[in-house]
VEXGUGU-554057 format. One record per atom (N, C-alpha, C, CB): residue in one letter; atom name; x, y, z. Coordinates in steps of 0.05 Angstrom, whole numbers, plus 5000, padded with zeros to 4 digits. Atoms other than C-alpha are relative to their C-alpha. Glycine has a CB too. Layout:
VEXGUGU-554057
<vexpa: A&nuvex: CA&xx: X&yy: Y&zz: Z>
...
end
This chain:
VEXGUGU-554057
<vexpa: X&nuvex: N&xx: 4979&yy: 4981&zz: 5001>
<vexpa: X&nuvex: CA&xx: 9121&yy: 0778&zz: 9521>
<vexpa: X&nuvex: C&xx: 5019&yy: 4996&zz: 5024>
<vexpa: X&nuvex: CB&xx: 4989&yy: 5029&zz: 5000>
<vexpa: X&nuvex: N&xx: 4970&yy: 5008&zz: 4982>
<vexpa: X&nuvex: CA&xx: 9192&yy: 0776&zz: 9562>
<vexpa: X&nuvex: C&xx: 5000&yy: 5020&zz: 5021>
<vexpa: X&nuvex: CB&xx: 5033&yy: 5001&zz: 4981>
<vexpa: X&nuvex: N&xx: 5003&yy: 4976&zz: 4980>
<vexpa: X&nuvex: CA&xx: 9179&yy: 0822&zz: 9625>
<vexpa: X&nuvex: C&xx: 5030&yy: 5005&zz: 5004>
<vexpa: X&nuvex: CB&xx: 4982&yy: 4994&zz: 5030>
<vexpa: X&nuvex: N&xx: 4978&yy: 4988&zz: 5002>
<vexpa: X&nuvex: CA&xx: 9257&yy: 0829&zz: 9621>
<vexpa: X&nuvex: C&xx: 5001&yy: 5025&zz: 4984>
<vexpa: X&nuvex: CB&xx: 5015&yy: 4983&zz: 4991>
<vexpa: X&nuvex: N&xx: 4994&yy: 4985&zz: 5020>
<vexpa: X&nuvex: CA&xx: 9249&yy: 0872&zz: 9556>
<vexpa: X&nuvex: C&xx: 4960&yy: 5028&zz: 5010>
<vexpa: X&nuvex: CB&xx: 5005&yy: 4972&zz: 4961>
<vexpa: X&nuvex: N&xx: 5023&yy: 4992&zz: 5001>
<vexpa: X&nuvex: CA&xx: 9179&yy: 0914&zz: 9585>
<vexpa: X&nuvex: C&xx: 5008&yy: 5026&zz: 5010>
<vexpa: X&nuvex: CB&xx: 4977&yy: 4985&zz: 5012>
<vexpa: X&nuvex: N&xx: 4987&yy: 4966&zz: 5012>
<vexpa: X&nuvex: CA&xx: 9218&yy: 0976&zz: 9592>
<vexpa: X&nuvex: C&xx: 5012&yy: 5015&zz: 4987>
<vexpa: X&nuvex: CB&xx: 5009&yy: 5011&zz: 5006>
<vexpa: X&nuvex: N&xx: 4980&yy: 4983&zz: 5023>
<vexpa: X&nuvex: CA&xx: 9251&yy: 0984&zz: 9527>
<vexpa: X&nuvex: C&xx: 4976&yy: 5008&zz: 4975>
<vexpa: X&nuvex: CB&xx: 5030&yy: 4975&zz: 4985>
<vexpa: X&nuvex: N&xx: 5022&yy: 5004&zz: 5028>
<vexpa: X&nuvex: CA&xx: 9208&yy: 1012&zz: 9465>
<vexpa: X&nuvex: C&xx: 5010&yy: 4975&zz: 4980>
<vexpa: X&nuvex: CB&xx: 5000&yy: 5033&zz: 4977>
<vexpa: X&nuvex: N&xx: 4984&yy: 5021&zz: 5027>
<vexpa: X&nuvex: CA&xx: 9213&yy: 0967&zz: 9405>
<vexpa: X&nuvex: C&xx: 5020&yy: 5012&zz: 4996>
<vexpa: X&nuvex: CB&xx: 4986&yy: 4996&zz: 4969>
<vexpa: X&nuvex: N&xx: 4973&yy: 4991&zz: 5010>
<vexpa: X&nuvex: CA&xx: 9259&yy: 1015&zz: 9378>
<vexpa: X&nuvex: C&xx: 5026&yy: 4992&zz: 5017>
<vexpa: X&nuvex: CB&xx: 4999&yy: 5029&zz: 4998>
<vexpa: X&nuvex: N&xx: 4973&yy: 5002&zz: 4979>
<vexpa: X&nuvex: CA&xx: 9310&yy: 1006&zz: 9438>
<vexpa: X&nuvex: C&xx: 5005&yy: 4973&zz: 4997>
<vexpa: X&nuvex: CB&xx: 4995&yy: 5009&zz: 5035>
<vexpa: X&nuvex: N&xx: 5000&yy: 5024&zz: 5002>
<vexpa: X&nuvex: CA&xx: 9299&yy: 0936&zz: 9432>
<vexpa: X&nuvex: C&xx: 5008&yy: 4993&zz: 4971>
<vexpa: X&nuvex: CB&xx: 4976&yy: 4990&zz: 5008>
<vexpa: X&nuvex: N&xx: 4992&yy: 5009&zz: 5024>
<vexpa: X&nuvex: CA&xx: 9318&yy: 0931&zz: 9360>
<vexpa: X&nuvex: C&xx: 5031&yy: 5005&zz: 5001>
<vexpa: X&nuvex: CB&xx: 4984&yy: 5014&zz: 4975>
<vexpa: X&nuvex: N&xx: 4974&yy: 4996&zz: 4999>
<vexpa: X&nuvex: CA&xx: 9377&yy: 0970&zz: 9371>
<vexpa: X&nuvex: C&xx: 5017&yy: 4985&zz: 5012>
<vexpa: X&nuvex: CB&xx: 5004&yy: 5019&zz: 5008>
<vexpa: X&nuvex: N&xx: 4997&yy: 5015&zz: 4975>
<vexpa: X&nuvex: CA&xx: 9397&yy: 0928&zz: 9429>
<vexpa: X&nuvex: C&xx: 5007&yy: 4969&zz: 4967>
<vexpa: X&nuvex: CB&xx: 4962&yy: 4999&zz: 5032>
<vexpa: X&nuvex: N&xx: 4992&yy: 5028&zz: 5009>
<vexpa: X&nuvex: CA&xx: 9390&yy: 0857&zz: 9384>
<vexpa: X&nuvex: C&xx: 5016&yy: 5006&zz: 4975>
<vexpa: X&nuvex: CB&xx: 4974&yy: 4978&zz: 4993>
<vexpa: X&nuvex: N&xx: 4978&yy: 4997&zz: 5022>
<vexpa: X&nuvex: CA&xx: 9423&yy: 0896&zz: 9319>
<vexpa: X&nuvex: C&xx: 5025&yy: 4996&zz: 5006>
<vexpa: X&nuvex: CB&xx: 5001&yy: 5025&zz: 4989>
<vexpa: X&nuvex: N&xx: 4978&yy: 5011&zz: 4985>
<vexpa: X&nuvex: CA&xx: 9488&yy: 0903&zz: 9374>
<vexpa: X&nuvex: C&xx: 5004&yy: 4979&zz: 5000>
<vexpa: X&nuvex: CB&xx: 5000&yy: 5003&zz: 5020>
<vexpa: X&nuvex: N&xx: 4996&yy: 5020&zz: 4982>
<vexpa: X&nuvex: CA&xx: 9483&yy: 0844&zz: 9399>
<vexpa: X&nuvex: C&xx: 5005&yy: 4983&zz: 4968>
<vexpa: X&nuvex: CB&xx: 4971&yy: 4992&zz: 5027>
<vexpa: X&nuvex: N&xx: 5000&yy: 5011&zz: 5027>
<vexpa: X&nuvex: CA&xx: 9477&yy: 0811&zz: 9325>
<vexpa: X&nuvex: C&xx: 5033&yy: 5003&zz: 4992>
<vexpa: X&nuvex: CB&xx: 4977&yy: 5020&zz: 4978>
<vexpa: X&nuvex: N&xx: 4981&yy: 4979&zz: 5015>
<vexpa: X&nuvex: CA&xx: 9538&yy: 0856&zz: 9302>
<vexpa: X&nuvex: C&xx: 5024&yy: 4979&zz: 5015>
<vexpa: X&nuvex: CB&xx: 4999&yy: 5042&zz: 5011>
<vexpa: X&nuvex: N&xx: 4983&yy: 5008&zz: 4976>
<vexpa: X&nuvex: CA&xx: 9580&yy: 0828&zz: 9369>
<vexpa: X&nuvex: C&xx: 5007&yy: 4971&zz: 4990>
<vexpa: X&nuvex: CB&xx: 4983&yy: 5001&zz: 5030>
<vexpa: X&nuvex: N&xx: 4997&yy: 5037&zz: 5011>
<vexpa: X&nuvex: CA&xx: 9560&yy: 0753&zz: 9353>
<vexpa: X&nuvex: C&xx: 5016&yy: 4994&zz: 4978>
<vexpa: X&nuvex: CB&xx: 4973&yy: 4986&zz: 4990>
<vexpa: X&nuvex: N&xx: 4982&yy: 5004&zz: 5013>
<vexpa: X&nuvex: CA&xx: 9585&yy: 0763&zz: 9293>
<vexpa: X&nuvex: C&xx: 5025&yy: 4995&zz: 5001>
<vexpa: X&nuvex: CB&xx: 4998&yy: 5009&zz: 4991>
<vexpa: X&nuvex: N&xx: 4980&yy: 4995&zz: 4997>
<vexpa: X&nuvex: CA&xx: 9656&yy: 0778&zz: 9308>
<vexpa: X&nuvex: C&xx: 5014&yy: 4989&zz: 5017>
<vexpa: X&nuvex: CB&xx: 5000&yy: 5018&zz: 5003>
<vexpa: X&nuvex: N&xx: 4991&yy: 5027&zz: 4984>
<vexpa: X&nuvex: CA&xx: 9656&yy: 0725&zz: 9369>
<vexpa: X&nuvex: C&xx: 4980&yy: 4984&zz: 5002>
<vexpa: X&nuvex: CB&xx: 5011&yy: 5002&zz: 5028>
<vexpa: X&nuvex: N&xx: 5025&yy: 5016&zz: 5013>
<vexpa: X&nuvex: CA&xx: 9610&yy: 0677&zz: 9340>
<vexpa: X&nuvex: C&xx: 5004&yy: 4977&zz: 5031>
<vexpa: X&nuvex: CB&xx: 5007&yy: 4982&zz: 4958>
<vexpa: X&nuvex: N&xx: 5004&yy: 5011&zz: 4977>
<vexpa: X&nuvex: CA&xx: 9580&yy: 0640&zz: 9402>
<vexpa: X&nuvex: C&xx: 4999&yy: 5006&zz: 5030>
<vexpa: X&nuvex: CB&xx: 5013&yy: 4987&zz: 4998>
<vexpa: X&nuvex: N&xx: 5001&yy: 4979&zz: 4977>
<vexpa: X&nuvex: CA&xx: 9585&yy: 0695&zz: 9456>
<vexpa: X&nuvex: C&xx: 4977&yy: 5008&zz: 5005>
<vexpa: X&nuvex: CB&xx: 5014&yy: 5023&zz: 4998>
<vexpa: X&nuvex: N&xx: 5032&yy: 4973&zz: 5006>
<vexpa: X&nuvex: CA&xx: 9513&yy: 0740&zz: 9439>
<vexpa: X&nuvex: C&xx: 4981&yy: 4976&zz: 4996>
<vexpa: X&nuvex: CB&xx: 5000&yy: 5028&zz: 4961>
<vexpa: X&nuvex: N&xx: 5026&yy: 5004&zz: 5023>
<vexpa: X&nuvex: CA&xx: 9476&yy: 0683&zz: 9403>
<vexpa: X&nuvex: C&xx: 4981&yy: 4988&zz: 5027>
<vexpa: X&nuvex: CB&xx: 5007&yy: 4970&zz: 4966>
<vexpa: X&nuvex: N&xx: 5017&yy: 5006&zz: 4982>
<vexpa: X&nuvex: CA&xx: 9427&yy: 0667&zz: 9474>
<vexpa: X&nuvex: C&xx: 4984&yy: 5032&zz: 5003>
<vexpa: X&nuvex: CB&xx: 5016&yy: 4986&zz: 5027>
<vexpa: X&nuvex: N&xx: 5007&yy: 4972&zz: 4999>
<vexpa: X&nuvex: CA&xx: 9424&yy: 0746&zz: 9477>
<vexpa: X&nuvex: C&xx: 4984&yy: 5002&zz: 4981>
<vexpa: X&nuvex: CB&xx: 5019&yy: 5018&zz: 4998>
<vexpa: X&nuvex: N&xx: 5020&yy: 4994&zz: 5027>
<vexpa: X&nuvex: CA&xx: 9406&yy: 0757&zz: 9405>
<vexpa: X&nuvex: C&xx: 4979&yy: 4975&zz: 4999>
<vexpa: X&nuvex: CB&xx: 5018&yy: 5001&zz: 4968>
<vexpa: X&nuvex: N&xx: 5011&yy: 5027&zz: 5001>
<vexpa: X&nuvex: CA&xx: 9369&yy: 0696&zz: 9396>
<vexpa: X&nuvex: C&xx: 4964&yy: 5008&zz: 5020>
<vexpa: X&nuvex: CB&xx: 5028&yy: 4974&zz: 5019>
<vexpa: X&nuvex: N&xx: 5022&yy: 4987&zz: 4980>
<vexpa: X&nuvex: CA&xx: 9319&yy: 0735&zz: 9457>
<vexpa: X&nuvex: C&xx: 4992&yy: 5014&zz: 4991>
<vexpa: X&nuvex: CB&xx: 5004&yy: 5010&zz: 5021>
<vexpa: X&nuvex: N&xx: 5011&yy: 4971&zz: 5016>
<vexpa: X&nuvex: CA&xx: 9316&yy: 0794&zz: 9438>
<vexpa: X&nuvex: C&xx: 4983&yy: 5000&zz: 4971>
<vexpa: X&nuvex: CB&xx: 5027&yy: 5017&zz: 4992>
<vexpa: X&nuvex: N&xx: 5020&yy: 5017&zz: 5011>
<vexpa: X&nuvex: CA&xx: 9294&yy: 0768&zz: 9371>
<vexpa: X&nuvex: C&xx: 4976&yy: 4994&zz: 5002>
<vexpa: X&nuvex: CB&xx: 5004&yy: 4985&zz: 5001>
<vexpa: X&nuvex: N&xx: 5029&yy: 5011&zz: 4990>
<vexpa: X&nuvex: CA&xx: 9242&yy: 0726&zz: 9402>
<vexpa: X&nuvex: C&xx: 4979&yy: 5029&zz: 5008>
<vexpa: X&nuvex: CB&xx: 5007&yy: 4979&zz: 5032>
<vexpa: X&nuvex: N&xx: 5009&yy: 4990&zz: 4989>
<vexpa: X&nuvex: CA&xx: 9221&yy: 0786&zz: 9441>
<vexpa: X&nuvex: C&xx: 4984&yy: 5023&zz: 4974>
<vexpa: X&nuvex: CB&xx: 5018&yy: 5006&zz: 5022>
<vexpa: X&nuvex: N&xx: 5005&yy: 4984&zz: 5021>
<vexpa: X&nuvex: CA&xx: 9217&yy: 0834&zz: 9374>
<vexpa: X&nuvex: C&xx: 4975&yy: 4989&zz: 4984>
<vexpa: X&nuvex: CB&xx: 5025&yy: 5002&zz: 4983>
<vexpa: X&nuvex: N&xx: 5030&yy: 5014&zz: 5025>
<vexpa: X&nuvex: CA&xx: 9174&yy: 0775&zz: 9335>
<vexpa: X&nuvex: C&xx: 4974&yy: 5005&zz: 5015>
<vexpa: X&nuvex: CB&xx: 4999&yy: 4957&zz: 4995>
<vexpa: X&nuvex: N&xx: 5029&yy: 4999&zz: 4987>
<vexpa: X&nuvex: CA&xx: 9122&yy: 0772&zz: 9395>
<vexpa: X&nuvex: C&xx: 4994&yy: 5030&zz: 4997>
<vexpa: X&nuvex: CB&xx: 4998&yy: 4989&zz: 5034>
<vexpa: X&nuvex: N&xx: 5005&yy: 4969&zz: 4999>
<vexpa: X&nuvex: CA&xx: 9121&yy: 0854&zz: 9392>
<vexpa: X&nuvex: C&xx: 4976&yy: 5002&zz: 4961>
<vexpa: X&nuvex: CB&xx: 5047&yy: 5024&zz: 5000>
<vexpa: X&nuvex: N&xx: 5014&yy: 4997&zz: 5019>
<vexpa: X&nuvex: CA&xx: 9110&yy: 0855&zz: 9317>
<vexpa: X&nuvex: C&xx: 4992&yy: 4982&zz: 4969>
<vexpa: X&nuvex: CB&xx: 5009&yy: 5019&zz: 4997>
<vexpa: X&nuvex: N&xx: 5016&yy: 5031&zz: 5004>
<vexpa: X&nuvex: CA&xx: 9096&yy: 0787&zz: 9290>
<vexpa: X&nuvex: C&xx: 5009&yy: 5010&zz: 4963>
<vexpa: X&nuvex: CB&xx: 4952&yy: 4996&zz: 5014>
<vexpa: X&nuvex: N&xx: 5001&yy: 4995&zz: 5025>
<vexpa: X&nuvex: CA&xx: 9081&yy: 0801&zz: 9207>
<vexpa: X&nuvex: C&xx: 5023&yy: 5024&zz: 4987>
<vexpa: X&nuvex: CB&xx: 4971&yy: 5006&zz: 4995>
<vexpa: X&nuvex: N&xx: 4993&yy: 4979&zz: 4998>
<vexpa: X&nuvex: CA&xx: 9111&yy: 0873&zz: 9213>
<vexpa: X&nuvex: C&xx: 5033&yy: 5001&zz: 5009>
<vexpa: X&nuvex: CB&xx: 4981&yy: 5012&zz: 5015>
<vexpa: X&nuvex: N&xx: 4970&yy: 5000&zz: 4986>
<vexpa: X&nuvex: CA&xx: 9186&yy: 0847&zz: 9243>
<vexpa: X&nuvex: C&xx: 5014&yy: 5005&zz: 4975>
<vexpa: X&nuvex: CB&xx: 5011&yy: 4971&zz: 5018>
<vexpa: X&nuvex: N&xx: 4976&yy: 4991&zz: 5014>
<vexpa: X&nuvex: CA&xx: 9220&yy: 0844&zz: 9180>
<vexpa: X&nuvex: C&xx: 5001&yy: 5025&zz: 4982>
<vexpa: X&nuvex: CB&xx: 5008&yy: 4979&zz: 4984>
<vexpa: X&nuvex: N&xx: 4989&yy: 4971&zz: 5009>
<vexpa: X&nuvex: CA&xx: 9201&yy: 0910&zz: 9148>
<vexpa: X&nuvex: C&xx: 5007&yy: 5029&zz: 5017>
<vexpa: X&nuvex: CB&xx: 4981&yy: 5008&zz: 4982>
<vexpa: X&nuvex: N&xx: 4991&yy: 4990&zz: 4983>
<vexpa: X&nuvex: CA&xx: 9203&yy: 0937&zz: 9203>
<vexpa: X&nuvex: C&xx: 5041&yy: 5008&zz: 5012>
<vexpa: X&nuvex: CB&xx: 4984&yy: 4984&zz: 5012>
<vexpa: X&nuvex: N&xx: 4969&yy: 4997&zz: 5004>
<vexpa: X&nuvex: CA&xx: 9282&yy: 0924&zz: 9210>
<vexpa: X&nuvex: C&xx: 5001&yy: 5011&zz: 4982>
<vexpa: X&nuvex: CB&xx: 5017&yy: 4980&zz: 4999>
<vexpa: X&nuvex: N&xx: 5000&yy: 5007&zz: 5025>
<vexpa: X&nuvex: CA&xx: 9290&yy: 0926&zz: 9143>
<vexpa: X&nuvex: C&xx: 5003&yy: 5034&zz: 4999>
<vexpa: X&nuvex: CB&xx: 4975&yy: 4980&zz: 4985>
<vexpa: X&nuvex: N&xx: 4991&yy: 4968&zz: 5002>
<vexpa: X&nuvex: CA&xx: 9270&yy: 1009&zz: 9151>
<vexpa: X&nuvex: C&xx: 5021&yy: 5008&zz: 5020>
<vexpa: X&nuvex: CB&xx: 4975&yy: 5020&zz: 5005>
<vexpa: X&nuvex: N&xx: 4984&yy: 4990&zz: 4987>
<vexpa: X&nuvex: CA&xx: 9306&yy: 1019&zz: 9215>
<vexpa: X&nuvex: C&xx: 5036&yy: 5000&zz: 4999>
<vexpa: X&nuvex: CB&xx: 4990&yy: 4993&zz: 5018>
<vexpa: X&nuvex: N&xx: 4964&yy: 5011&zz: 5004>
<vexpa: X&nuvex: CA&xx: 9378&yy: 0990&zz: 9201>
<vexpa: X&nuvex: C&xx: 5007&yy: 5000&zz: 4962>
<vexpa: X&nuvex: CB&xx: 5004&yy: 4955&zz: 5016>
<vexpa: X&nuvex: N&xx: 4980&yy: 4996&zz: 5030>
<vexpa: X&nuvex: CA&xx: 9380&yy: 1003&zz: 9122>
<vexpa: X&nuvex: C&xx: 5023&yy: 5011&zz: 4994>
<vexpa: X&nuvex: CB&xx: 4988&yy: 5013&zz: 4981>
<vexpa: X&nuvex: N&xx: 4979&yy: 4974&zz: 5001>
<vexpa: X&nuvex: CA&xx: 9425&yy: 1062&zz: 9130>
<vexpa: X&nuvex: C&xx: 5033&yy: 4975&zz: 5007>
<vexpa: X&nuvex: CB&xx: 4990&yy: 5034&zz: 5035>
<vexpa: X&nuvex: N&xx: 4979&yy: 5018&zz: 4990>
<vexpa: X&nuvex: CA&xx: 9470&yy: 1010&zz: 9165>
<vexpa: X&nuvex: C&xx: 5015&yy: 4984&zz: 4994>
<vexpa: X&nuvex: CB&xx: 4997&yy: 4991&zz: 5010>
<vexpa: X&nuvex: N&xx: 4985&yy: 5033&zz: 5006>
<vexpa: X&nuvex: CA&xx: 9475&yy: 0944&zz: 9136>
<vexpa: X&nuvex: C&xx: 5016&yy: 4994&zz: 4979>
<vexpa: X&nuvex: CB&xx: 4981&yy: 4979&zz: 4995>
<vexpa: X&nuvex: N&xx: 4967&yy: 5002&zz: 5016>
<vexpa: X&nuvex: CA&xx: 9520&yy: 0963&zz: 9073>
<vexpa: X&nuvex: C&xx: 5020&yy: 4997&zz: 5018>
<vexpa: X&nuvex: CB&xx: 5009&yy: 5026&zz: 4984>
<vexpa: X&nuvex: N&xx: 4971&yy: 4992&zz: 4985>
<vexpa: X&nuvex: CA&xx: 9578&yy: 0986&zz: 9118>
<vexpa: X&nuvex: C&xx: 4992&yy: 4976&zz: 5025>
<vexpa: X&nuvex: CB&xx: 5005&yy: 5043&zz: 5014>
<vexpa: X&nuvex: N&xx: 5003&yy: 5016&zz: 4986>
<vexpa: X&nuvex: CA&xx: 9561&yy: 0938&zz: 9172>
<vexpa: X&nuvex: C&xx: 5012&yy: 4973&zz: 4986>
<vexpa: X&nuvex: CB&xx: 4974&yy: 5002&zz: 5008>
<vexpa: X&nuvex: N&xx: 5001&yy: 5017&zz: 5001>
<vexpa: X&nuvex: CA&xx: 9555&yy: 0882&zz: 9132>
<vexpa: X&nuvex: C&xx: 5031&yy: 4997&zz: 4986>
<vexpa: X&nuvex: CB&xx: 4977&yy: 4993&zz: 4991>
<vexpa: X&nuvex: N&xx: 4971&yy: 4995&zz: 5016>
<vexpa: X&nuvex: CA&xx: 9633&yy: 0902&zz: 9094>
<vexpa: X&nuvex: C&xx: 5016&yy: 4986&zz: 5035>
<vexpa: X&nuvex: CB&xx: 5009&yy: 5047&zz: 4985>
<vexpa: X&nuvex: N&xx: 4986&yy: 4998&zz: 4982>
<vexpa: X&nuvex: CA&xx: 9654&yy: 0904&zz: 9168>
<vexpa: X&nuvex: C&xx: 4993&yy: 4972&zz: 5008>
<vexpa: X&nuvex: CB&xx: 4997&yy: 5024&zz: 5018>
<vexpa: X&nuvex: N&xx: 5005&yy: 5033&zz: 4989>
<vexpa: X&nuvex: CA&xx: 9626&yy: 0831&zz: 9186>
<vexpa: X&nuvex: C&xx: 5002&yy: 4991&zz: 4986>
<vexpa: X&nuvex: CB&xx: 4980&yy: 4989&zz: 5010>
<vexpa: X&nuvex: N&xx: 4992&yy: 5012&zz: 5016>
<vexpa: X&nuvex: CA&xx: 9646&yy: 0802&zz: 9127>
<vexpa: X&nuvex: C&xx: 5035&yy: 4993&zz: 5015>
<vexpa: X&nuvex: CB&xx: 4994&yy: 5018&zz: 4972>
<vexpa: X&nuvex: N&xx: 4972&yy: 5002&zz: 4990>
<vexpa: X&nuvex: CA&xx: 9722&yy: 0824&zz: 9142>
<vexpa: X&nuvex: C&xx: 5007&yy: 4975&zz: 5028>
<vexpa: X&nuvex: CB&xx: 5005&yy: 5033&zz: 5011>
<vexpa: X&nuvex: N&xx: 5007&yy: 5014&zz: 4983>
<vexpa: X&nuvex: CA&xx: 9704&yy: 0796&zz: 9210>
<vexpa: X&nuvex: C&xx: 5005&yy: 4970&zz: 5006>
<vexpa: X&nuvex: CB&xx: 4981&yy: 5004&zz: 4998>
<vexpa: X&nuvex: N&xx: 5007&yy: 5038&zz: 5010>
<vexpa: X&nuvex: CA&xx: 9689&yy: 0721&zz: 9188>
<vexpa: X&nuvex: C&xx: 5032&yy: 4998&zz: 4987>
<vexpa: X&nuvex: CB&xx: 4966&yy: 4990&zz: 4967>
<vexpa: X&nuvex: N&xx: 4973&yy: 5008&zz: 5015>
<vexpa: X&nuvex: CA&xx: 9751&yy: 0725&zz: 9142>
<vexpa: X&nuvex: C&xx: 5018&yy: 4996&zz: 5025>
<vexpa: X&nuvex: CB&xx: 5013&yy: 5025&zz: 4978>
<vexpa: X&nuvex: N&xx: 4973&yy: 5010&zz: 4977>
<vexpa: X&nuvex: CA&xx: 9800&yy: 0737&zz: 9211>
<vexpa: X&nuvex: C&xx: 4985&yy: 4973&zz: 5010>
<vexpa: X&nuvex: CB&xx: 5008&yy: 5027&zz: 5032>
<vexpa: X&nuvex: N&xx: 4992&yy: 5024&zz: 4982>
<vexpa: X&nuvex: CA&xx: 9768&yy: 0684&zz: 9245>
<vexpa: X&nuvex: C&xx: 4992&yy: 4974&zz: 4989>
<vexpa: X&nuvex: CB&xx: 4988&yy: 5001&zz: 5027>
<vexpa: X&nuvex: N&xx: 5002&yy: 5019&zz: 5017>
<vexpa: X&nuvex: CA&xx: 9754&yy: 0635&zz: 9191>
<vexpa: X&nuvex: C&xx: 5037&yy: 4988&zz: 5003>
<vexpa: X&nuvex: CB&xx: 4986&yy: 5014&zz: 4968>
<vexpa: X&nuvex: N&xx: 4965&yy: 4999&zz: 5008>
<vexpa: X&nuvex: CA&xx: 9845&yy: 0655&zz: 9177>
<vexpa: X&nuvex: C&xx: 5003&yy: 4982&zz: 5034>
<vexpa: X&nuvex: CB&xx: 5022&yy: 5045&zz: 4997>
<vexpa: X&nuvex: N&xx: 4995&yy: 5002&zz: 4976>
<vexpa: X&nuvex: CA&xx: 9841&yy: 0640&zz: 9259>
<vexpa: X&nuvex: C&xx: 4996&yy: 4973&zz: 5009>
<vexpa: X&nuvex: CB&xx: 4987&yy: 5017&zz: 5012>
<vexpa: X&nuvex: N&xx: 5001&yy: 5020&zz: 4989>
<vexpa: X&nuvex: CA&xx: 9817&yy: 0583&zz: 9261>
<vexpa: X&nuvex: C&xx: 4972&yy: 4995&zz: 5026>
<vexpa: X&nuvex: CB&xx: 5028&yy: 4999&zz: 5007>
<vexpa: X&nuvex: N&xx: 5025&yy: 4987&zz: 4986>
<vexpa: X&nuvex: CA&xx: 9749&yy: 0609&zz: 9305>
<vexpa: X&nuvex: C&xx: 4978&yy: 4988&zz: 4987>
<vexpa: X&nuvex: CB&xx: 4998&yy: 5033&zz: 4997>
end
């Protein structure tokens, strides 16, 4: 485990790499060492249990999220990004 992340619960720590996910998206290549950790840090926490684990905490989210990071890719696909 990442003694950087040994004062956040999982939960804080999910929230944390969902951001950080969200971010990357939108400047693809900024977050992805961040997320990419955090990540790591979530699998060693709950190994078998990581993806339903998300999966309950961020459902509410990832419609409207994922509308908004779609859009996202479109500007900087138009951009040239």
């Amino acid at each position: 485990m990442d003694q950087r992340f040994s004062g956040l619960s999982t939960e804080e720590l999910a929230d944390i790499w969902y951001a950080l996910g969200g971010a990357e998206t939108r400047h693809p290549g900024s977050f992805s060492s961040l997320v990419d950790t955090t990540l790591g840090e979530l699998n060693a926490r709950l190994r078998d249990d990581l993806a339903p684990f998300l999966e309950a905490r961020f459902r509410a989210h990832r419609l409207a999220d994922s509308r908004e990071d779609a859009e996202a890719n479109r500007k900087n696909a138009a951009a040239g990004v």
